[in-house]
C-alpha positions in Angstrom: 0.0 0.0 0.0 1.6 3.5 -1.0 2.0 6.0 1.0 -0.6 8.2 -1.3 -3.5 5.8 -1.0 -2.5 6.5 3.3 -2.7 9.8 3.0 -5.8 10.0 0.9 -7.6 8.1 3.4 -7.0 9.7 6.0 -7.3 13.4 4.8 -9.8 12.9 1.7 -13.3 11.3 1.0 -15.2 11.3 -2.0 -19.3 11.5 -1.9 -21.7 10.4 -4.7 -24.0 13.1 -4.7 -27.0 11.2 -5.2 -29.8 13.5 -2.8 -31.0 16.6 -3.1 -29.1 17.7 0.0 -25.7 16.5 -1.8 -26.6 18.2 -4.7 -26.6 21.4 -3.6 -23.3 21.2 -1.7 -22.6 20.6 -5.6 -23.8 23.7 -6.7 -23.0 25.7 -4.2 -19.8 24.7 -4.7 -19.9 25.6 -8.4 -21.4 28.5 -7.5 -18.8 30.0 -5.6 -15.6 28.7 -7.7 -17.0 30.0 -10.9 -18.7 33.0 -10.1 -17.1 34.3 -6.8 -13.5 33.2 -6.9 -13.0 33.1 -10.4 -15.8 35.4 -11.6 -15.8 34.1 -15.1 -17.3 35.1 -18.1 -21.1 34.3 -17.9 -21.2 33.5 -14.5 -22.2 36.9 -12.9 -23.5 36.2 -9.0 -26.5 38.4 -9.9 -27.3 35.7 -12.1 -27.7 32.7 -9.5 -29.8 34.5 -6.2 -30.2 31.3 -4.6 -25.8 30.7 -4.7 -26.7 27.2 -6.7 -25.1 27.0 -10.1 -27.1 24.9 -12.4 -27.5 24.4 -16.3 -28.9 22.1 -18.8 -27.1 19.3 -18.2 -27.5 18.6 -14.3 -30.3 16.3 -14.8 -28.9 14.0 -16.9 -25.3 13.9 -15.5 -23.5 12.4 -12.5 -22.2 14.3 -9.6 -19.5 13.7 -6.6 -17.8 15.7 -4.3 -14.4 15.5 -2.1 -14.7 16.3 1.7 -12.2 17.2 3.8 -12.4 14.8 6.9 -10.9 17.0 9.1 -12.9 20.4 8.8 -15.7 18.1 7.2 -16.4 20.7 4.7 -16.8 20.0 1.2 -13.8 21.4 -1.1 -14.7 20.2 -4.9 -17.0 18.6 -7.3 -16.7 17.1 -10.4 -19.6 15.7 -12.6 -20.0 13.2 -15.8 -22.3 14.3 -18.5 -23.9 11.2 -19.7 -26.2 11.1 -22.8 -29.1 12.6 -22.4 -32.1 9.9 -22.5 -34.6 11.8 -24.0 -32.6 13.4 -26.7 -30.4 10.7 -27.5 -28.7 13.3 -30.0 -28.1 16.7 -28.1 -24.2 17.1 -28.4 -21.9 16.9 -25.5 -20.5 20.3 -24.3 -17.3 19.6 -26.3 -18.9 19.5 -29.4 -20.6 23.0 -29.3 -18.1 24.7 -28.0 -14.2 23.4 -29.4 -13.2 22.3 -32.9 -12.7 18.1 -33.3 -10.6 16.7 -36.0 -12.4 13.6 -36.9 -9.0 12.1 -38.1 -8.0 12.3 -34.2 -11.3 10.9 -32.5 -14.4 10.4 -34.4 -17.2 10.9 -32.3 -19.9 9.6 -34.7 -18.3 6.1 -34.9 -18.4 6.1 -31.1 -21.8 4.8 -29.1 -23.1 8.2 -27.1 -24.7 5.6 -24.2 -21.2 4.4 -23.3 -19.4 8.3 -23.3 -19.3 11.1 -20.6 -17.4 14.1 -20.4 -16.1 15.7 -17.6 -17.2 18.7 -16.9 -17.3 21.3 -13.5 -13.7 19.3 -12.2 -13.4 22.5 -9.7 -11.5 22.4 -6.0 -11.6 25.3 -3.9 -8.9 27.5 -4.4 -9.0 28.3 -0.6 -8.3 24.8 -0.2 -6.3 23.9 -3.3 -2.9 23.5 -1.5 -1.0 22.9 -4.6 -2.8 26.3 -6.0 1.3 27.2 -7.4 2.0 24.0 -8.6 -0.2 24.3 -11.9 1.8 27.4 -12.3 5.0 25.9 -12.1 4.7 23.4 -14.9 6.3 24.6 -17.4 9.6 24.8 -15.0 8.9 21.9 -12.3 11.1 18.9 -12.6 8.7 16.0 -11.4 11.1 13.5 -12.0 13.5 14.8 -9.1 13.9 13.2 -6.1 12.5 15.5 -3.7 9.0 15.8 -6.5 8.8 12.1 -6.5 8.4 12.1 -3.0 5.4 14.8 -2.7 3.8 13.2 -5.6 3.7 9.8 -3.7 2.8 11.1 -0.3 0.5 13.9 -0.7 -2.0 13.4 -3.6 -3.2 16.1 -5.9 -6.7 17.4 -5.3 -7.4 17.1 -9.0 -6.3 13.6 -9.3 -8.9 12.9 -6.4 -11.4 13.8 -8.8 -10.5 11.9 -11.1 -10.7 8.8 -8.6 -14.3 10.3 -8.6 -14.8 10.4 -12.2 -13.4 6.7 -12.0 -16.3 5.2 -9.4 -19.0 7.2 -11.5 -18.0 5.7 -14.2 -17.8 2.3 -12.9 -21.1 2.4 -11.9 -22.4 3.1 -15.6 -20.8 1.3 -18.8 -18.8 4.1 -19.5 -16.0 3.4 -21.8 -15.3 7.0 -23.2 -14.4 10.3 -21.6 -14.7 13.9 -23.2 -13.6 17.0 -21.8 -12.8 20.5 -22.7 -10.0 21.5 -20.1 -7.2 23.9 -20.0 -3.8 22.5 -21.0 -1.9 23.1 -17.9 -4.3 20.7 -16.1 -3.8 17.9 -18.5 0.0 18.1 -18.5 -0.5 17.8 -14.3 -2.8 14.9 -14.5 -0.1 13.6 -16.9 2.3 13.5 -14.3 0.1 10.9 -12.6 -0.5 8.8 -16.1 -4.0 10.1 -15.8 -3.7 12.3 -18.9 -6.2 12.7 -22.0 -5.3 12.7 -25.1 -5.9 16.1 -27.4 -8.4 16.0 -30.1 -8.2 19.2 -31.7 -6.8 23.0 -31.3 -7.0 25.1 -28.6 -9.4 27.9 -28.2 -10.5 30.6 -26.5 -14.0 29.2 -24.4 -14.1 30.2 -20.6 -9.9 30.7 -21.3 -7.5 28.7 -23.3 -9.2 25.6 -24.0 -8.3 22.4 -25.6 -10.9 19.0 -26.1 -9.5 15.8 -24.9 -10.2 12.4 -25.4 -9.5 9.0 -23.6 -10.3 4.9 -23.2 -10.4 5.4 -19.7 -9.9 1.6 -18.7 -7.0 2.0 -21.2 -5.8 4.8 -19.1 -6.2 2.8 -16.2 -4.0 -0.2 -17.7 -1.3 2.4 -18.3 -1.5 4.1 -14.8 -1.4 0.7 -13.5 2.2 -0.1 -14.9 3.7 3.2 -14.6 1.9 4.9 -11.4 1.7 2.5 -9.6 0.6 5.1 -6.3 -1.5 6.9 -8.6 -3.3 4.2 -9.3 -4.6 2.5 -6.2 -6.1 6.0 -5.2 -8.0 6.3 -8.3 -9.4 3.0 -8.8 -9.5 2.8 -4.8 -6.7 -0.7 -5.4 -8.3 -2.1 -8.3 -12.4 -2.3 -7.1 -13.0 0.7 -9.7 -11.8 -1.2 -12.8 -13.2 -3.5 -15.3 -10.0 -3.7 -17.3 -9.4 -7.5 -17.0 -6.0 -6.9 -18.1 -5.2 -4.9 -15.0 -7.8 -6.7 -12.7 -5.2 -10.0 -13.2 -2.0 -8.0 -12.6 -4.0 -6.4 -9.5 -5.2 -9.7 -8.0 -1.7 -11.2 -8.8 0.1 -8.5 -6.6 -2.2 -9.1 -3.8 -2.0 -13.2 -3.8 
């Protein structure tokens, strides 16, 4: 057991948020990242009286948060847009909003029943306490000594998310994730093996924006053989997975 997967435990828990009650935390949350912290484009607080931020896509999409066990407070949310059951057609975020080269992912040869994209993948920045490190890619060494060590002990707040995204996904028969993310955050979740891959340009939606793609079991297999730590927090040691592939390695490590 790595010394991540301790830590996580004991500081970190993630919450479906399947009740109304859990739900708001959810927008609440959302509400104050977006429109208080960050105060984004389109997200005016005059806009949302009741501090819930909510859109067209909540009702068919799955929710969790991360608490904090010590304060007990809630710190992030991330959701999964699934396809939308009554409009089996209405595009996915990413496809309104970036530019997709079909030669790089085709979405229409893809089943829309077993996609989600990720969407809302927001901490706290009161609590984000690696706030400089996405601000330090470009000139961090990760592959130091001293980087190797914080990256095993004290997992990132995003990658905790993804854990999330993992367990929401198991639940469903998810094979496919979309997302439309800034580029900084995908080189950090790369650093963890937890990286999607790019499916078109960048532009300019909420920020610099670029839309992702990824086999997410396939990304688990790799995570498996090369992050090893990273890996038993975000599949929770190999319940989260239906890769049979790494299910064998998995059970063989623990026999």
């Amino acid at each position: 057991m790595s010394n991540m997967y301790e830590e996580f435990h004991k500081s970190f828990e993630i919450v479906i948020a399947d009740t109304s009650e859990l739900l708001r935390e959810v927008f609440h949350i959302r509400y104050q990242a977006l429109c208080v912290e960050k105060c984004l484009p389109g997200f005016d607080m005059s806009q949302y009286p009741d501090q819930l931020e909510k859109d067209q896509y909540d009702h068919h999409s799955s929710h969790a948060l991360l608490r904090h066990r010590e304060t007990g407070k809630y710190i992030g949310t991330v959701r999964l847009i699934r396809c939308d059951p009554l409009h089996s057609g209405k595009p996915f975020p990413v496809e309104l909003h970036t530019l997709i080269d079909p030669a790089l992912c085709n979405i229409k040869e893809l089943s829309r029943q077993h996609m989600v994209e990720i969407s809302r993948l927001i901490v706290l920045s009161s609590f984000n306490r690696r706030k400089s490190e996405r601000r330090n890619l470009e000139t961090r060494n990760i592959d130091n000594e001293t980087s190797g060590r914080d990256r095993r002990c004290l997992p990132n707040l995003t990658l905790l998310l993804v854990a999330a995204a993992v367990r929401m996904s198991d639940q469903g028969d998810v094979r496919h994730w979309l997302s439309v993310m800034e580029p900084a955050l995908n080189r950090l979740l790369g650093y963890y093996g937890s990286d999607l891959t790019p499916i078109g340009p960048k532009v300019n939606y909420l920020g610099v924006r670029r839309p992702y793609f990824s086999n997410y079991l396939d990304m688990l297999e790799k995570m498996y053989l090369t992050h090893r730590d990273a890996w038993e927090v975000v599949t929770e040691k190999g319940m989260y997975c239906k890769s049979s592939a790494t299910t064998t390695f998995a059970k063989k490590d623990c026999d």
